[in-house]
mmCIF file of the N, C-alpha and C atoms, coordinates in Angstrom:
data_MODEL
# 
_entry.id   MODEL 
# 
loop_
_atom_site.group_PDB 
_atom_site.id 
_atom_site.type_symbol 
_atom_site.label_atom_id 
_atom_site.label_alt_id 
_atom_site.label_comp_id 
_atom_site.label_asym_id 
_atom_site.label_entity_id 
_atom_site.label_seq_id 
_atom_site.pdbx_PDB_ins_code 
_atom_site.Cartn_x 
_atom_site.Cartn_y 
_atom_site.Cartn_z 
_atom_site.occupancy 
_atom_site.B_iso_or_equiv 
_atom_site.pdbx_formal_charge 
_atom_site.auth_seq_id 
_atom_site.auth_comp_id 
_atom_site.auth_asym_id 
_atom_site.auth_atom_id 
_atom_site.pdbx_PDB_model_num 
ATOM 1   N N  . UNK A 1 1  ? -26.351 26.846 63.180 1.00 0.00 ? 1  UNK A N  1 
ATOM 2   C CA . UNK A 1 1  ? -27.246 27.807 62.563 1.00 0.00 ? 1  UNK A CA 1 
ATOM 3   C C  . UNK A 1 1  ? -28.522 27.879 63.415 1.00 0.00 ? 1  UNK A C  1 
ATOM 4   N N  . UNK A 1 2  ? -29.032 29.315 63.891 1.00 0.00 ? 2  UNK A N  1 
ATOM 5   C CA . UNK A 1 2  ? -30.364 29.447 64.397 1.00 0.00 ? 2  UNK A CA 1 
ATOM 6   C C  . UNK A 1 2  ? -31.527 29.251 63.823 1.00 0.00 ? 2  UNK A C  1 
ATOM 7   N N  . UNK A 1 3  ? -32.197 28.458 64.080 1.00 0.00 ? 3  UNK A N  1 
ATOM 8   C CA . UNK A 1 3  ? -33.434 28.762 63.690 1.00 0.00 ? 3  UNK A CA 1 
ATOM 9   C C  . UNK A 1 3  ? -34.487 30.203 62.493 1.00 0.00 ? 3  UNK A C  1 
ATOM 10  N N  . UNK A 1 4  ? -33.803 31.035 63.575 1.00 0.00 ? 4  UNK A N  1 
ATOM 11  C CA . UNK A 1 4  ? -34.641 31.689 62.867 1.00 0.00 ? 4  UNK A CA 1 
ATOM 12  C C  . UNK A 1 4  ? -34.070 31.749 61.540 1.00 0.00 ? 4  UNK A C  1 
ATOM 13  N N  . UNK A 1 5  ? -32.124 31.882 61.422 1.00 0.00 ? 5  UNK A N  1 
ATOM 14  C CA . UNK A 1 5  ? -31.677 32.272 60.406 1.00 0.00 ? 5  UNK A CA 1 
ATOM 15  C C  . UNK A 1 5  ? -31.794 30.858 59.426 1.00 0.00 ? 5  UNK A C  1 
ATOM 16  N N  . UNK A 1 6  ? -32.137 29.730 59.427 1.00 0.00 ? 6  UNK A N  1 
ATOM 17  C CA . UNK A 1 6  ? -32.838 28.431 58.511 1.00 0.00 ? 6  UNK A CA 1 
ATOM 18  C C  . UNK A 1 6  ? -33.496 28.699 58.200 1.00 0.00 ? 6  UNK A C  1 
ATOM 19  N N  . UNK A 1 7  ? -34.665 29.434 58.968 1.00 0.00 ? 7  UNK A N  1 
ATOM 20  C CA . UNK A 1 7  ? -36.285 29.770 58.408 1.00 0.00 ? 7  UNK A CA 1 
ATOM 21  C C  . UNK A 1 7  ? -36.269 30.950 57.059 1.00 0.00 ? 7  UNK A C  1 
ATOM 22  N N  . UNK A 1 8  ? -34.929 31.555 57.509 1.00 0.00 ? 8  UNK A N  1 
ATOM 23  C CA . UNK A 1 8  ? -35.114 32.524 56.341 1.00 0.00 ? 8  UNK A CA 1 
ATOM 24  C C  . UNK A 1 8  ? -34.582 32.508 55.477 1.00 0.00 ? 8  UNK A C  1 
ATOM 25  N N  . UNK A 1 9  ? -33.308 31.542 55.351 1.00 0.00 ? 9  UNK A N  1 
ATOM 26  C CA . UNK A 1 9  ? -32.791 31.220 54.277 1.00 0.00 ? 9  UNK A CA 1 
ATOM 27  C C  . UNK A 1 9  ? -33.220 30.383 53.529 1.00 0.00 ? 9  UNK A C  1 
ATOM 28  N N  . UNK A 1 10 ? -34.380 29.640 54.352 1.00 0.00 ? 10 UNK A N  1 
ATOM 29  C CA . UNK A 1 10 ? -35.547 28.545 53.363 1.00 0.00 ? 10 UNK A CA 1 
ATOM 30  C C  . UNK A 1 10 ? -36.612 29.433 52.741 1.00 0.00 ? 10 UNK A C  1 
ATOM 31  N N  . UNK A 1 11 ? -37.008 30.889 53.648 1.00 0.00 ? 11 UNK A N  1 
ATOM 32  C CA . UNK A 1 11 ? -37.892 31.498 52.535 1.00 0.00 ? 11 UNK A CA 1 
ATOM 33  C C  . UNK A 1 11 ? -37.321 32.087 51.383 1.00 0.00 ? 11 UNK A C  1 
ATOM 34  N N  . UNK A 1 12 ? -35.913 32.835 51.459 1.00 0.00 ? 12 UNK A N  1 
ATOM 35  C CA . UNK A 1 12 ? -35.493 33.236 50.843 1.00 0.00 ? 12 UNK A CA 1 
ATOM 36  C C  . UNK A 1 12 ? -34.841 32.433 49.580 1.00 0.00 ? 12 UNK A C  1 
ATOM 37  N N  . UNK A 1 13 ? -34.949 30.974 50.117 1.00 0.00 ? 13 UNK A N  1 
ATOM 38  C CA . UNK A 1 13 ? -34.617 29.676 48.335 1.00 0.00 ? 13 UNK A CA 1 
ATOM 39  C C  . UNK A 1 13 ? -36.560 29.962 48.019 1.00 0.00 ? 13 UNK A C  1 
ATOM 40  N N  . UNK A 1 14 ? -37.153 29.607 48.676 1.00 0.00 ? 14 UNK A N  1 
ATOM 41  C CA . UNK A 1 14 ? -38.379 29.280 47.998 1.00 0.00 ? 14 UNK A CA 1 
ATOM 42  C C  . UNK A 1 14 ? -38.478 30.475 47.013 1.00 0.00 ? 14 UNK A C  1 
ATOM 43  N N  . UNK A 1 15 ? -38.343 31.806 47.508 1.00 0.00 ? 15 UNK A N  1 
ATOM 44  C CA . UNK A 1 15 ? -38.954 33.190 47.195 1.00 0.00 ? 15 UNK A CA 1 
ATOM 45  C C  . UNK A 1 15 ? -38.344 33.073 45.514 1.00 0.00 ? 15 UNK A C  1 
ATOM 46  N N  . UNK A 1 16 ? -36.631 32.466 45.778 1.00 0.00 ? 16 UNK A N  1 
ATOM 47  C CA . UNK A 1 16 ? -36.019 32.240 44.269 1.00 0.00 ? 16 UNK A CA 1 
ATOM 48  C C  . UNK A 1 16 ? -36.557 31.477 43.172 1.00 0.00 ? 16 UNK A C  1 
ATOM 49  N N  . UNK A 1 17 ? -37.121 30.431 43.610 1.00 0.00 ? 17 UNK A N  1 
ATOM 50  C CA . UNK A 1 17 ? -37.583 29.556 42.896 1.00 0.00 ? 17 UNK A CA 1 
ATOM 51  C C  . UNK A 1 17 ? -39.205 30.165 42.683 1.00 0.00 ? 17 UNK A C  1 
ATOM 52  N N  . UNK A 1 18 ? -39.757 30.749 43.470 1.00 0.00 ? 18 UNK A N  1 
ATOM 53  C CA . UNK A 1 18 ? -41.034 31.265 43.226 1.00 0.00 ? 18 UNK A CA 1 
ATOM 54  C C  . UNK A 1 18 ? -40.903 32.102 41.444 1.00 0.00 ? 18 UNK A C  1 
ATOM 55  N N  . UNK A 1 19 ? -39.458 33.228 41.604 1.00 0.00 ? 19 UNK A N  1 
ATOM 56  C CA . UNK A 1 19 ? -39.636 34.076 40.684 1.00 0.00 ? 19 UNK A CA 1 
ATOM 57  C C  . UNK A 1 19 ? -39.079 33.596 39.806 1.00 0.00 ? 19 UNK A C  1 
ATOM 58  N N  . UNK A 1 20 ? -38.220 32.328 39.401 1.00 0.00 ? 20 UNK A N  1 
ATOM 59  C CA . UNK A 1 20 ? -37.754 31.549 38.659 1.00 0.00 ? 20 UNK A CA 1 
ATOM 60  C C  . UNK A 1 20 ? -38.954 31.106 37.686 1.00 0.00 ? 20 UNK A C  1 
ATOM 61  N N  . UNK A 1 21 ? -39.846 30.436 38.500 1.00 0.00 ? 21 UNK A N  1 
ATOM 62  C CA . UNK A 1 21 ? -41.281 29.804 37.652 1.00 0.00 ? 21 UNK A CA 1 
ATOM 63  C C  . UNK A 1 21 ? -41.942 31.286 37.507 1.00 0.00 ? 21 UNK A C  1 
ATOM 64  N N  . UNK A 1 22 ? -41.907 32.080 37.979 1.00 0.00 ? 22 UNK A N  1 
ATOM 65  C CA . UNK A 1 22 ? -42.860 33.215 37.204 1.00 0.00 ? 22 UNK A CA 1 
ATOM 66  C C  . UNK A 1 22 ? -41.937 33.706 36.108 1.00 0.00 ? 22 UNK A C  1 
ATOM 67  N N  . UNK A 1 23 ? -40.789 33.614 35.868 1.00 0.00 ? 23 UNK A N  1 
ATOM 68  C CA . UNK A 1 23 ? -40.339 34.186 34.606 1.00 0.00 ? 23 UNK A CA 1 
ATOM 69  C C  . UNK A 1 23 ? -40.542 32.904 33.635 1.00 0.00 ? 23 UNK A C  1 
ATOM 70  N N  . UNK A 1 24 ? -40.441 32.134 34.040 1.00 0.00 ? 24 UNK A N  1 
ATOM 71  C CA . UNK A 1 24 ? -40.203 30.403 32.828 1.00 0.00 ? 24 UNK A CA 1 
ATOM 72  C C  . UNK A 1 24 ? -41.987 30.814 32.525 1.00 0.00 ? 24 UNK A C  1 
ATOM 73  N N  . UNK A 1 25 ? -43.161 31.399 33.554 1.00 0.00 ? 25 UNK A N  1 
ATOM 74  C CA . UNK A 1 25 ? -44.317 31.269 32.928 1.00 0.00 ? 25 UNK A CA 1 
ATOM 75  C C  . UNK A 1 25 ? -44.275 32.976 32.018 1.00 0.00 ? 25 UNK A C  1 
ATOM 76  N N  . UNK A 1 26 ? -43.989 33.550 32.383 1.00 0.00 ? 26 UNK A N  1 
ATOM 77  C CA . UNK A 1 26 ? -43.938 34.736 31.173 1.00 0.00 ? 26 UNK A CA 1 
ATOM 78  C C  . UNK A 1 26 ? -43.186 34.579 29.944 1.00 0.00 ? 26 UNK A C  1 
ATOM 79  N N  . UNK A 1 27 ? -42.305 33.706 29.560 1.00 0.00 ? 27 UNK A N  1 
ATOM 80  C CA . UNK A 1 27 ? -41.496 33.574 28.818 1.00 0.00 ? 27 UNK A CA 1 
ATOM 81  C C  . UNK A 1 27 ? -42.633 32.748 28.022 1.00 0.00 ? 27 UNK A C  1 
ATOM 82  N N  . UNK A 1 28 ? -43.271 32.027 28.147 1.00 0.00 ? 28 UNK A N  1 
ATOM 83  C CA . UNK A 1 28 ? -44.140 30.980 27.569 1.00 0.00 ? 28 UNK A CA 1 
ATOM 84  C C  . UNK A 1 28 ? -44.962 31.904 26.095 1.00 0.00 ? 28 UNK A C  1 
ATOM 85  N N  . UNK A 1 29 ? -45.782 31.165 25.160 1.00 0.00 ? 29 UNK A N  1 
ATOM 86  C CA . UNK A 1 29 ? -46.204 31.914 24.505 1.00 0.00 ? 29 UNK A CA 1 
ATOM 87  C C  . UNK A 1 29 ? -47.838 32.423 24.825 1.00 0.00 ? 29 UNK A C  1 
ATOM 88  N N  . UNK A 1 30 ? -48.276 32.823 24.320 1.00 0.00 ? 30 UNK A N  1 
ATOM 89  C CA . UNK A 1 30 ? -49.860 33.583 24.781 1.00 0.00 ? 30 UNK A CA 1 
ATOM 90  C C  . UNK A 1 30 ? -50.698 31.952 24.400 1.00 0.00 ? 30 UNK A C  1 
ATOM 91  N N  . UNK A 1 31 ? -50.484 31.256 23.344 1.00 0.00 ? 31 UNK A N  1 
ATOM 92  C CA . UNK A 1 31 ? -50.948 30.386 23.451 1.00 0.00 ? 31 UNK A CA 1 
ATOM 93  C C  . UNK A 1 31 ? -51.240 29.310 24.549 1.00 0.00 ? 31 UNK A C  1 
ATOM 94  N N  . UNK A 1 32 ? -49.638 28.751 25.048 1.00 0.00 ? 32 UNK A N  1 
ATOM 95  C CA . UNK A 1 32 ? -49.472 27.926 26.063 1.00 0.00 ? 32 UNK A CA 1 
ATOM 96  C C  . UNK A 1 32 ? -49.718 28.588 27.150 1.00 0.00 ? 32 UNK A C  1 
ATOM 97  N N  . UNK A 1 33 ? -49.965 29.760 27.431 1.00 0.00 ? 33 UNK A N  1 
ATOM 98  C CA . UNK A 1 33 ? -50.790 30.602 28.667 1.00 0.00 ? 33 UNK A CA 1 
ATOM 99  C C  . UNK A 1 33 ? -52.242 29.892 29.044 1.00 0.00 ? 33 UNK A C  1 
ATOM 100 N N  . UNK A 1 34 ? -52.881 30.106 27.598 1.00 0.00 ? 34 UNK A N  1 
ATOM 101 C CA . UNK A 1 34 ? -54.276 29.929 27.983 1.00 0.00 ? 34 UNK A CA 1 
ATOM 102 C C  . UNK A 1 34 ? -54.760 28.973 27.802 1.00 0.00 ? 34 UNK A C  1 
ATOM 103 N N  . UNK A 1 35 ? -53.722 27.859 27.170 1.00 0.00 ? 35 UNK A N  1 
ATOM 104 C CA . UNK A 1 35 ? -54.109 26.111 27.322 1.00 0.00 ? 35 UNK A CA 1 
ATOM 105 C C  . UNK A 1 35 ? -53.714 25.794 29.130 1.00 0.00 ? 35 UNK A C  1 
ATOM 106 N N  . UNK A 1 36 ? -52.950 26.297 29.944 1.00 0.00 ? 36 UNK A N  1 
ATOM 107 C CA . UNK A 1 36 ? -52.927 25.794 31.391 1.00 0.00 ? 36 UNK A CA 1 
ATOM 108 C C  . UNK A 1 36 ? -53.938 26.819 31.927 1.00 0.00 ? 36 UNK A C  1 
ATOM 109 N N  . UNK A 1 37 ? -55.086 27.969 31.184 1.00 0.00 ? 37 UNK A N  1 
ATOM 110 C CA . UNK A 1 37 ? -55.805 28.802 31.972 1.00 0.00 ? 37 UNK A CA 1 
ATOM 111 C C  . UNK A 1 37 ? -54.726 29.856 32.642 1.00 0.00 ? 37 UNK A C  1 
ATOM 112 N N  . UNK A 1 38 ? -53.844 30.209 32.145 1.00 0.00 ? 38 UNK A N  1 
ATOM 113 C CA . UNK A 1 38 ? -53.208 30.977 33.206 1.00 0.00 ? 38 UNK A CA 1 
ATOM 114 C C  . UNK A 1 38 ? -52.880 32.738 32.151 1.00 0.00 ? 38 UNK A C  1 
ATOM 115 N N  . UNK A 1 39 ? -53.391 33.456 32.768 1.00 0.00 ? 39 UNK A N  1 
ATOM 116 C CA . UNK A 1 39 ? -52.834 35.195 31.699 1.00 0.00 ? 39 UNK A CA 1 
ATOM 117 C C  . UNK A 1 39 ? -51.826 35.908 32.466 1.00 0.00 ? 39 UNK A C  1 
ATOM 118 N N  . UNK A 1 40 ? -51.341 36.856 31.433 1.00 0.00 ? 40 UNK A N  1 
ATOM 119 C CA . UNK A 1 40 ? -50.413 37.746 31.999 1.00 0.00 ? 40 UNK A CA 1 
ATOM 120 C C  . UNK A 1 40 ? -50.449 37.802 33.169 1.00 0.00 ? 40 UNK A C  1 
ATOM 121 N N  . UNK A 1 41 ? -51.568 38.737 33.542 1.00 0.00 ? 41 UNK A N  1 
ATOM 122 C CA . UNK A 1 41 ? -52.126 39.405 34.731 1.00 0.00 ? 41 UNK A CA 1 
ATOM 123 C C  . UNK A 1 41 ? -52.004 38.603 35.566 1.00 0.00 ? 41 UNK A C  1 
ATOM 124 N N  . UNK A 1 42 ? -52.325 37.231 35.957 1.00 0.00 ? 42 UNK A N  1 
ATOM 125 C CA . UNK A 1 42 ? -52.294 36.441 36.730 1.00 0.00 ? 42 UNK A CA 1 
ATOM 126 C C  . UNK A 1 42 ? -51.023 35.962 37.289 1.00 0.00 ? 42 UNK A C  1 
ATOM 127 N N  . UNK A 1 43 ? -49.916 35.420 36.607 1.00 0.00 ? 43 UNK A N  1 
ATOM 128 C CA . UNK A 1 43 ? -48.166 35.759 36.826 1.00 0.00 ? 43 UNK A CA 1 
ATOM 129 C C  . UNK A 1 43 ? -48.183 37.431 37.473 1.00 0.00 ? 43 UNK A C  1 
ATOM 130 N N  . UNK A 1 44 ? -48.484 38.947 36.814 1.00 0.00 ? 44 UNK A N  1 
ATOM 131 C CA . UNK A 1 44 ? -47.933 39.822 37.450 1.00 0.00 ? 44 UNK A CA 1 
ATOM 132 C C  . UNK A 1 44 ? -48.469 39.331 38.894 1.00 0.00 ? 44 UNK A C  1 
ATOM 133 N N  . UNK A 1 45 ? -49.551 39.180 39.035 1.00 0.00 ? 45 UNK A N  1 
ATOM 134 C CA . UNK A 1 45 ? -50.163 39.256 40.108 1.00 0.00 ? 45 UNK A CA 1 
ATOM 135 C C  . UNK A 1 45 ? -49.455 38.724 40.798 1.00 0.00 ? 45 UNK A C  1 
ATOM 136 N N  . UNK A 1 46 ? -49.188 37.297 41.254 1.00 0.00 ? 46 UNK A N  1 
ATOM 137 C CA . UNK A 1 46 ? -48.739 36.333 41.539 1.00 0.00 ? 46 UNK A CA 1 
ATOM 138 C C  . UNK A 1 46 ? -47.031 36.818 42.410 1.00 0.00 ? 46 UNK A C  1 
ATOM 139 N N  . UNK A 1 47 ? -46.616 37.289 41.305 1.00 0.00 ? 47 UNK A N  1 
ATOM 140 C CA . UNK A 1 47 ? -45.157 37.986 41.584 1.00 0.00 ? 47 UNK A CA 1 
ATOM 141 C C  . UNK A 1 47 ? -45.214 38.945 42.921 1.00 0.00 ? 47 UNK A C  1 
ATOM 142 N N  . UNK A 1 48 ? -46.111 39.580 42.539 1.00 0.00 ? 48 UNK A N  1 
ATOM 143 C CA . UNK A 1 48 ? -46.446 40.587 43.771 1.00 0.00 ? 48 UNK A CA 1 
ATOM 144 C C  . UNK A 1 48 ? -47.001 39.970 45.492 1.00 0.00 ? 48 UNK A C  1 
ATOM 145 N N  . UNK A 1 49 ? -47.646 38.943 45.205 1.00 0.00 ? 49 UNK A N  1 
ATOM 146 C CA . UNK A 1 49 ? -47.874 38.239 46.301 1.00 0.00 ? 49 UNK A CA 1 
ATOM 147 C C  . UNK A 1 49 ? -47.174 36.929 46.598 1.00 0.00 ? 49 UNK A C  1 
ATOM 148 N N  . UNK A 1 50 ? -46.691 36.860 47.751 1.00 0.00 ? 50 UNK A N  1 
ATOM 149 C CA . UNK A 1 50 ? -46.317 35.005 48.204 1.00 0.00 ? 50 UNK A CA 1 
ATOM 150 C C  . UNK A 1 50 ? -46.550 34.821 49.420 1.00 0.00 ? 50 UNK A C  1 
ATOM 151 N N  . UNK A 1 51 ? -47.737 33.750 49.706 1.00 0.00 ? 51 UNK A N  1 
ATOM 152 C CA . UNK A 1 51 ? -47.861 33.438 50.811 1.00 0.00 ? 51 UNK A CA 1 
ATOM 153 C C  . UNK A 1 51 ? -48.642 34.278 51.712 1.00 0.00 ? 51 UNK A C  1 
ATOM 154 N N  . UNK A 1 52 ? -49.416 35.618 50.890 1.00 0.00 ? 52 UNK A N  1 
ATOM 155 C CA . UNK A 1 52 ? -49.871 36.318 51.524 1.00 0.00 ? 52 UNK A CA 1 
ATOM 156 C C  . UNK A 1 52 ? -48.937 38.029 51.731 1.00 0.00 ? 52 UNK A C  1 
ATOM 157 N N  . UNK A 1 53 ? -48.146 37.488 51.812 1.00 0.00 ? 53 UNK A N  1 
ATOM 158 C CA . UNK A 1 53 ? -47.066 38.878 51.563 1.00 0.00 ? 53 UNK A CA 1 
ATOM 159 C C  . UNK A 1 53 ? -47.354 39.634 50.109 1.00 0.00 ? 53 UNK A C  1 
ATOM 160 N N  . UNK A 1 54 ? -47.282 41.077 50.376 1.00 0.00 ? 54 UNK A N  1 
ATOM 161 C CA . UNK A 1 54 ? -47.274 41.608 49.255 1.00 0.00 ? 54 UNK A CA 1 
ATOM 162 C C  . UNK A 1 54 ? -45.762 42.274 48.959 1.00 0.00 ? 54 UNK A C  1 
ATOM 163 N N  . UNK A 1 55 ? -45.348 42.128 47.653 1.00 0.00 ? 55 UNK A N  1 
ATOM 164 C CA . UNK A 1 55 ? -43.735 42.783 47.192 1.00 0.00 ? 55 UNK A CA 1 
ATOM 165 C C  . UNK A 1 55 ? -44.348 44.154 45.909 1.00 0.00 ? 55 UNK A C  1 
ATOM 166 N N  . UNK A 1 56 ? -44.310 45.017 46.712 1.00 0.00 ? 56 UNK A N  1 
ATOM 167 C CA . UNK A 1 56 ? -44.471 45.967 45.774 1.00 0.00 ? 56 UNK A CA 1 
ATOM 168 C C  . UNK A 1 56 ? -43.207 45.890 44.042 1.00 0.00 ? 56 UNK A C  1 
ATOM 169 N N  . UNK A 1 57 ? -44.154 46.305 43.176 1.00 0.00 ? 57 UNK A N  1 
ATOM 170 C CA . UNK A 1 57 ? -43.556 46.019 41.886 1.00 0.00 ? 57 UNK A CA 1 
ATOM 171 C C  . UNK A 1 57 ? -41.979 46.957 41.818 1.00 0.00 ? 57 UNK A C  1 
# 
């Protein structure tokens, strides 16, 4: 396996697991949101960016 194609099949697990924890944090209730400080907006946000990359919605 090349290089490059490792590099992207490691971003492409992280990217999974990125949107994995942003759904397990939307699923949460409004309560347990704002006991870790964290709001909606902040998950959409989040989703849309990784690492600096933006993923249009």
């Amino acid at each position: 396996m090349t290089a490059a194609v490792a590099a992207a099949l490691a971003w492409i697990w992280q990217w999974r697991e990125n949107r994995r924890a942003w759904r397990q944090l939307a699923a949460v209730s409004e309560r347990e949101r704002q006991d870790i400080g964290v709001c909606r907006a902040d998950i959409a946000r989040q989703g849309r960016y990784d690492n600096g990359r933006y993923w249009p919605p």
